[in-house]
N, C-alpha and C positions, 0 to 999 in steps of 0.2 A: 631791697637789694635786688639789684637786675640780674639776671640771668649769665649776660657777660661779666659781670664781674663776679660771680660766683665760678664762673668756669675758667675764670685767670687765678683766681685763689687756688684751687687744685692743679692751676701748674708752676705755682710757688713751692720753694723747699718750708721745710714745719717750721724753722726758724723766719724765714720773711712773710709763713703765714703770721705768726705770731704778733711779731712786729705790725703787719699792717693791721691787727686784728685789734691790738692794744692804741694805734692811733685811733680805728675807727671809734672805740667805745671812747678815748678821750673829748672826742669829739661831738659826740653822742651825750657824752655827762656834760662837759663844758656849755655846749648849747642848753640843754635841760633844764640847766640852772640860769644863765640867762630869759630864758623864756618862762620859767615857773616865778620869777622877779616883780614882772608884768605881765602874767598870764592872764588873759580874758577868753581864750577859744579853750573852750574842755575838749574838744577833738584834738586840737595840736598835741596837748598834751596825753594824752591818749597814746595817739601814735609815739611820742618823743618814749612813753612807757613801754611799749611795744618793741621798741627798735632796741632798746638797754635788756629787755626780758629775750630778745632772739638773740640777741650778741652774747646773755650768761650760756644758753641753751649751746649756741656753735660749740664756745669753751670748753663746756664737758663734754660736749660729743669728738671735740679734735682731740680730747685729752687721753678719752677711751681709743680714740681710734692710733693716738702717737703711742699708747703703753702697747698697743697689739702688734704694733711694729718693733716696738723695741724686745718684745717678748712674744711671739706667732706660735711657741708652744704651747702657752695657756688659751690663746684661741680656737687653735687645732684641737688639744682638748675637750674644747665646749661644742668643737662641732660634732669630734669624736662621739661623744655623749649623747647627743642629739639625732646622729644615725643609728647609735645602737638601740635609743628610744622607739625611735621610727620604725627600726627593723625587728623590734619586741612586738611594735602593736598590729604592726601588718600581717606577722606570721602567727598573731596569737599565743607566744610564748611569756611565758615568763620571767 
């Protein structure tokens, strides 16, 4: 995945990410299995692994990041939390 197209993906709304996201990995599986048919290069195949295990990985990350939108209380929370961590260990309180 090149660069520009990762940075046209984040000027897509969640819904035409999604869509393009479910073509790519159609794409992604559809070739896979054509080339696993008649596979002779273990490298191809490799990468074709590669490219299906970065596409699950996107998934959950846009999915965590669509619920923190849809809900930005329970993120402010966790940040909340995390500064009052922060601000225990620095001043050495408890």
């Amino acid at each position: 995945m090149s660069w520009e197209f990762g940075s046209n993906i984040l000027k897509l709304s969640v819904k035409d990410n999604i869509q393009t996201m479910e073509r790519i990995h159609a794409a992604v599986l559809s070739t896979k299995k054509k080339e696993l048919e008649g596979l002779t290069n273990e490298r191809h195949s490799k990468s074709m692994n590669h490219q299906a295990y970065s596409y699950y990985c996107y998934r959950i990350l846009h999915q965590r990041a669509k619920a923190n939108m849809e809900n930005p209380a329970v993120l402010r929370h966790s940040f909340d939390m995390q500064a009052k961590s922060l601000s225990q260990a620095t001043s050495g309180k408890d």
